[in-house]
N, C-alpha and C positions, 0 to 999 in steps of 0.2 A: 315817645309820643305823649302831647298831652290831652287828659279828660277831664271832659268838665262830666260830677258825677250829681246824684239824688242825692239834694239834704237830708232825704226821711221816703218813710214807706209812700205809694200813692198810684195813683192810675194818673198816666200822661192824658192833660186835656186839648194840648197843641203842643206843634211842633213849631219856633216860631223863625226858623233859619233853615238854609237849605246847604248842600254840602256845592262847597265854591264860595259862600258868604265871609265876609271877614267880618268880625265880631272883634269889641271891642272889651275892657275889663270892664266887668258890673252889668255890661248888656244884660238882657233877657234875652234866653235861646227857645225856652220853653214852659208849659205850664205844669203846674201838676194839680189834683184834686184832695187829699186826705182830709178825714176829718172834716166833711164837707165844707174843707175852704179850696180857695183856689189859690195856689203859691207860686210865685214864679220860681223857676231856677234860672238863676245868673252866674254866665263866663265870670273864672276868677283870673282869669288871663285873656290878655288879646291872643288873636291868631285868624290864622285860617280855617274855616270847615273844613274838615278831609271825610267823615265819614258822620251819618246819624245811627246813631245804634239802637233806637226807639221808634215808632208809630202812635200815632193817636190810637187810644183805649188799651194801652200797655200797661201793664202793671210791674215796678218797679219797686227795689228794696231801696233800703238807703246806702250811697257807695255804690249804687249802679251806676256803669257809662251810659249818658247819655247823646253825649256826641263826640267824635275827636277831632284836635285842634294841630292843625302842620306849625 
């Protein structure tokens, strides 16, 4: 299976896909906050959503899943 994971520590600010979305490589799936910036995290692969592993106001490490991709 594959994950797309957190580049770095942070609280998720959106969620920006839903599971059943096909995403595309570099897309934006979601936000995060650290460091009071706002970062996107981007698909490093195409695929399918199959699962979100995150909610808005999550707190996440770096190398967390944040969604998975069929």
């Amino acid at each position: 299976m594959k994950q797309v994971t957190s580049m770095m520590a942070g609280v998720v600010l959106e969620v920006l896909v839903k599971a059943g979305d096909q995403v595309t490589d570099g897309q934006e799936v979601a936000i995060l906050e650290s460091m009071k910036m706002q970062l996107p995290v981007q698909s490093n692969q195409a695929g399918k959503v199959n699962a979100i592993k995150v909610n808005s106001g999550d707190f996440v490490n770096e190398g967390d899943a944040i969604l998975d991709l069929e």
